[in-house]
C-alpha positions in Angstrom: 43.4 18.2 17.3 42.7 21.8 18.6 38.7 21.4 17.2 38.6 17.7 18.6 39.3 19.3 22.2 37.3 21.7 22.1 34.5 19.8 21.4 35.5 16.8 24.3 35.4 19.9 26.5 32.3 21.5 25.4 30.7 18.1 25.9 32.3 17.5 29.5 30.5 20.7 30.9 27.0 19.4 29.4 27.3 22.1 26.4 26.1 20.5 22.6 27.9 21.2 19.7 26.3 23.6 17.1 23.9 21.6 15.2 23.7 22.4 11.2 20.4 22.6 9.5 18.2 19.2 9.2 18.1 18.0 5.9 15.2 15.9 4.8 15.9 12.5 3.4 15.0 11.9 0.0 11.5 9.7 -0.5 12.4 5.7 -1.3 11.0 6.1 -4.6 9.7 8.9 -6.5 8.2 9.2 -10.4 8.5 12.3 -11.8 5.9 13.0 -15.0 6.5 9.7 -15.9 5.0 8.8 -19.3 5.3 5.7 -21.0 4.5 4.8 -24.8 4.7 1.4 -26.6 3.9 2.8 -30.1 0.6 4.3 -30.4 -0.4 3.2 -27.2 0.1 4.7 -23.8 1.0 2.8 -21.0 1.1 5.2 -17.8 1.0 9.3 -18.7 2.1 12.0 -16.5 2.8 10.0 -13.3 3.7 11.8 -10.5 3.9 10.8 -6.4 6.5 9.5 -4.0 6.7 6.7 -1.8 7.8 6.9 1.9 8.4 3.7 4.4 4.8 2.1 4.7 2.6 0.2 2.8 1.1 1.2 -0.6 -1.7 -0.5 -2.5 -1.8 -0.3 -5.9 -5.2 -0.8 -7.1 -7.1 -0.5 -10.7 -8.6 -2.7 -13.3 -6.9 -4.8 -15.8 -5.6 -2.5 -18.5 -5.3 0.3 -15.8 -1.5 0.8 -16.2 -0.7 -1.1 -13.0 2.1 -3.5 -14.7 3.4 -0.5 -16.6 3.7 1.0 -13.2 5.4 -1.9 -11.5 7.7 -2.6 -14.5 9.1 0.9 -14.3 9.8 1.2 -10.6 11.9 -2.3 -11.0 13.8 -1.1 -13.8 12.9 -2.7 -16.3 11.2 -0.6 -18.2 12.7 3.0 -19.1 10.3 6.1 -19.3 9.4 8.2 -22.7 9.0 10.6 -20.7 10.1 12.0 -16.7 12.1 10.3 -14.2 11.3 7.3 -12.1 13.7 7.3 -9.1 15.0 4.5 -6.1 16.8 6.1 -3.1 18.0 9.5 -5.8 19.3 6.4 -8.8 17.5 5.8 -11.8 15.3 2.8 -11.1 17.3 1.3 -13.7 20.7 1.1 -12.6 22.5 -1.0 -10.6 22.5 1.5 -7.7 18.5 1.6 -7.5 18.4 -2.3 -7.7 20.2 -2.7 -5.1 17.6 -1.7 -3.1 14.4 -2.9 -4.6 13.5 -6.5 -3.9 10.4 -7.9 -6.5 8.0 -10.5 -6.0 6.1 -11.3 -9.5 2.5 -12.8 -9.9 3.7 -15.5 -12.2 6.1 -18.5 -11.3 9.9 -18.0 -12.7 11.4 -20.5 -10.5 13.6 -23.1 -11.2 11.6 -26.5 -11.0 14.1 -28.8 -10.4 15.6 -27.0 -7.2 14.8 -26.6 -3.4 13.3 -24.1 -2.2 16.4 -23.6 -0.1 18.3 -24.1 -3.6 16.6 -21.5 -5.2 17.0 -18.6 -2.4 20.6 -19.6 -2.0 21.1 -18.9 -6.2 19.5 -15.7 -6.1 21.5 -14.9 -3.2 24.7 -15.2 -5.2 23.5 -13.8 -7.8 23.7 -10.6 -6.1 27.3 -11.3 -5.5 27.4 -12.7 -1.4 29.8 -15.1 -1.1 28.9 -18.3 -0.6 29.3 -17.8 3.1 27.2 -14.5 3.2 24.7 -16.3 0.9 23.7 -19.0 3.0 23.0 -16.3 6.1 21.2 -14.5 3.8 19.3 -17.5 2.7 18.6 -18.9 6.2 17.5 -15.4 7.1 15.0 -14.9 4.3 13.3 -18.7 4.7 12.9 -17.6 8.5 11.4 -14.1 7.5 8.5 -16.0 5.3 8.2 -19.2 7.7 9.6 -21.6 5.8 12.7 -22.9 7.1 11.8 -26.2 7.7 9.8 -27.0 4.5 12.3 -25.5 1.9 14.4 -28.6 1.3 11.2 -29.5 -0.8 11.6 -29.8 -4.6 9.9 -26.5 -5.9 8.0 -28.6 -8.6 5.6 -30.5 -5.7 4.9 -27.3 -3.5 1.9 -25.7 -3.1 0.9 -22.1 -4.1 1.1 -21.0 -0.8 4.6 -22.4 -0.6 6.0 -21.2 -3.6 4.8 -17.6 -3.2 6.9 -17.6 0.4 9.8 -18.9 -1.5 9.5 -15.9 -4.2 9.0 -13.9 -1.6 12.1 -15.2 0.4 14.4 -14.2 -3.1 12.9 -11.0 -3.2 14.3 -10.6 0.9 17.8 -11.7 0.4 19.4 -8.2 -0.1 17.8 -6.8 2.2 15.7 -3.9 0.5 14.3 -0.9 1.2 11.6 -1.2 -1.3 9.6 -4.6 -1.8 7.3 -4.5 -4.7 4.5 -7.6 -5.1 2.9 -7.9 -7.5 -1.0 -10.2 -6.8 0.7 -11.7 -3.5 -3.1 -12.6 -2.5 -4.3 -14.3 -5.4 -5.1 -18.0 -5.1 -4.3 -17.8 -1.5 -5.9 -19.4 0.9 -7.7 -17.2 4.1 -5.0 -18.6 6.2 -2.4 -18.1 3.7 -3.4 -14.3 3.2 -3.3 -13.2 7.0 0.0 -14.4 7.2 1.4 -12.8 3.8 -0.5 -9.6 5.5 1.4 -9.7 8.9 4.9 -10.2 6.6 4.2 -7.0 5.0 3.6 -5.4 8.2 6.5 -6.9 9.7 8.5 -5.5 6.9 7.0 -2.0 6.7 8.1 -1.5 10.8 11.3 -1.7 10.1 11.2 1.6 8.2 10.6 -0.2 4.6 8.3 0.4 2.1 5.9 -2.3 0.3 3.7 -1.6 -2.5 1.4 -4.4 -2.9 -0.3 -4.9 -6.4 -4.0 -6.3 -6.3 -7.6 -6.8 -7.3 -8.5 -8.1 -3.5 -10.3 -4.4 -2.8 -11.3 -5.3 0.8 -7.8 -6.7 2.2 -6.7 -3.1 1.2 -9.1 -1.8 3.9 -6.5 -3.2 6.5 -3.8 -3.8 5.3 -2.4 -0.5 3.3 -1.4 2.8 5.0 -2.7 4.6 1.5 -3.7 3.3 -1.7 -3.3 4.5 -5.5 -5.9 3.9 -7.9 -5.1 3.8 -11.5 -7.0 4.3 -14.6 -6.5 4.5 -18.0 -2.5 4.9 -17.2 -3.3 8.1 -15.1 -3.0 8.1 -11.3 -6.7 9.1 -10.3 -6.6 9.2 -6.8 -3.8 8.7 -3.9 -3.7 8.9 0.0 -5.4 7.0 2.9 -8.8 6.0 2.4 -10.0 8.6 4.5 -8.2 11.6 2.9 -9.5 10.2 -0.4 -13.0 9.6 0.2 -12.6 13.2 1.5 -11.6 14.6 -2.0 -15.5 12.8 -2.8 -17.3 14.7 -1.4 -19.5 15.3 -3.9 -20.5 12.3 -3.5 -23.5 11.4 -1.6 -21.9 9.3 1.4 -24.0 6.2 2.5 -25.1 6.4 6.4 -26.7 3.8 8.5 -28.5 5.0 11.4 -30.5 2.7 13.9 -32.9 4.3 16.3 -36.3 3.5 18.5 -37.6 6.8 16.9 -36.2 5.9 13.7 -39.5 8.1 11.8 -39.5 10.6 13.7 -35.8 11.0 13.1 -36.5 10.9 9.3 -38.7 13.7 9.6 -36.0 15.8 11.4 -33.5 15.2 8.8 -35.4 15.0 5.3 -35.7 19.1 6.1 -31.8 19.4 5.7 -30.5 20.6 2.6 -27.2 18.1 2.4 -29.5 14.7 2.8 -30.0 13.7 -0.5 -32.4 10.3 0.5 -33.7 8.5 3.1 -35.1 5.1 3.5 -36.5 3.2 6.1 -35.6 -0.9 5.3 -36.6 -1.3 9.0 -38.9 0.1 11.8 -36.0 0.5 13.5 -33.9 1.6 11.1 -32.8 4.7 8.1 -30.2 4.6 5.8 -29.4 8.3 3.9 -27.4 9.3 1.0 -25.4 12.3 2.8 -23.5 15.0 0.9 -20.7 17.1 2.7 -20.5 14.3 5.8 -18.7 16.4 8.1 -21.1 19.0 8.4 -23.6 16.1 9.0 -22.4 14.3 12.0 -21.8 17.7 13.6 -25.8 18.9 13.3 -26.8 15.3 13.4 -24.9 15.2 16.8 -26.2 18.4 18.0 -29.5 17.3 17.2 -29.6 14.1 19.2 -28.5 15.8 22.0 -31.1 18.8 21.9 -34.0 16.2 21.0 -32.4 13.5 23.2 -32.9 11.1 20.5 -32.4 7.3 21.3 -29.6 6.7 18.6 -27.8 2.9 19.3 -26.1 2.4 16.2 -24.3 5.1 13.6 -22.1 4.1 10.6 -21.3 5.0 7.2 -21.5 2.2 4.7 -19.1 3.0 2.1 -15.8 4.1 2.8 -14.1 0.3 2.3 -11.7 0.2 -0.6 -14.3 -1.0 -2.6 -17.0 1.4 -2.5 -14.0 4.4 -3.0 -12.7 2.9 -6.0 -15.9 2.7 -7.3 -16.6 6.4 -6.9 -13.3 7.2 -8.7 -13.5 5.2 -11.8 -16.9 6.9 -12.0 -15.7 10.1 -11.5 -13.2 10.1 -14.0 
């Protein structure tokens, strides 16, 4: 009682209480030198990253390791080798699932239901009462924008409707970590800008989403950093940005359009770190650029001690495609 008062009084007279040492919160998910084996063949080898609230796209070509990947972090795969972690658990227990929700690429749903049906089972079967279900249910439908088409009979909907109504089950519990897998493919445009404002919905209220896909350019907007995968390893991972930075080597692509687009050639063919020019236009340059940093600093300096007429400036290849590109041909 003694400690209680002393703190109420402390308080009264504007004073805090000590404060202990922060203590950072452990990522969502985290894989820890994850290898996985199926015989003589390796799926994913020496994994290692983390993944904090936002939203992660996982990118690489068929045979990359990507499914391995996504089949560990729902638990359903166990490791050879290392640790694959949800919220501290085991991805495989019952302790990490309850926080990972899963949207698969292909159709597991049953035909004869609802769409309402088929939320509302999935909801019990993480063990809501019925009453608890049915919130949950409503919930979900309204999160994806299908409460009033979810009475339909899953066997006549669409492809658009049937990916909101996986997507609903994958909602129902709530989860910190939603993992879809191809949410884009066979989506129509109209279809994919809404799935893209869900996700970032979902990632503003502190979750995370990793989104599986072969759709290169809706990574450019949609995910806060990307990991590429090849041949089972983890080749590259951060924002686009930080990892075309780690290219360096690699001659950057630059657009420049000017009124005095030769005699800006001539200026910059001299400089050691242009690697190409070309003039498509009269009017225009492109240049293969190494070290691009150092670049638009002289370039910058230069237009403003030669008062060059410069209206248009722009590099050319730092879209998800042209990255991934540069990694799987760098490694």
């Amino acid at each position: 009682m003694s400690d209680i008062s002393t703190i109420d009084e402390g308080e009264r007279r504007g004073v805090s209480p000590p404060v202990g040492p922060s203590v950072t919160p452990p990522p969502v998910a985290e894989f820890r030198n994850v290898t996985k084996w199926y015989g003589p063949v390796i799926g994913v080898n020496g994994v290692s990253f983390e993944l904090a609230p936002g939203i992660t796209g996982l990118l690489g070509p068929n045979g990359a390791g990507k499914t391995t990947l996504i089949k560990l972090l729902t638990g359903q795969l166990h490791p050879s080798l290392g640790d694959v972690l949800v919220r501290g658990q085991p991805a495989w227990t019952a302790a990490a699932k309850r926080h990972i929700g899963y949207c698969p690429e292909v159709d597991a749903l049953y035909e004869e239901m609802s769409g309402r049906q088929f939320v509302m089972t999935m909801a019990r079967l993480h063990g809501f009462d019925r009453a608890t279900a049915r919130d949950r249910t409503e919930a979900a439908l309204a999160d994806v924008g299908m409460s009033d088409r979810a009475d339909r009979i899953l066997r006549g909907c669409s492809k658009r409707m049937r990916q909101r109504i996986k997507l609903a089950q994958s909602l129902v519990h709530n989860p910190d970590l939603l993992i879809v897998d191809e949410p884009l493919n066979g989506i129509d445009p109209v279809g994919r800008r809404e799935l893209m404002e869900f996700f970032r919905r979902f990632r503003d209220r502190g979750k995370v989403v990793v989104v599986s896909s072969h759709i290169l350019e809706e990574m450019d907007t949609l995910a806060d950093q990307v990991i590429f995968m090849g041949r089972g390893r983890v080749l590259a991972m951060g924002t686009l940005a930080e990892i075309r930075q780690m290219l360096a080597e690699h001659p950057q692509r630059v657009r420049i359009k000017s009124s005095q687009a030769r005699d800006l050639a001539g200026h910059l063919i001299a400089w050691n770190f242009v690697r190409g020019i070309e003039l498509p236009a009269a009017n225009e340059l492109t240049l293969q650029v190494q070290r691009p940093d150092e670049f638009f600093r002289q370039f910058a300096a230069l237009v403003v001690e030669r008062q060059i007429d410069v209206t248009s400036l722009e590099a050319t290849d730092v879209s998800t495609e042209a990255i991934f590109e540069y990694v799987m041909s760098s490694n």
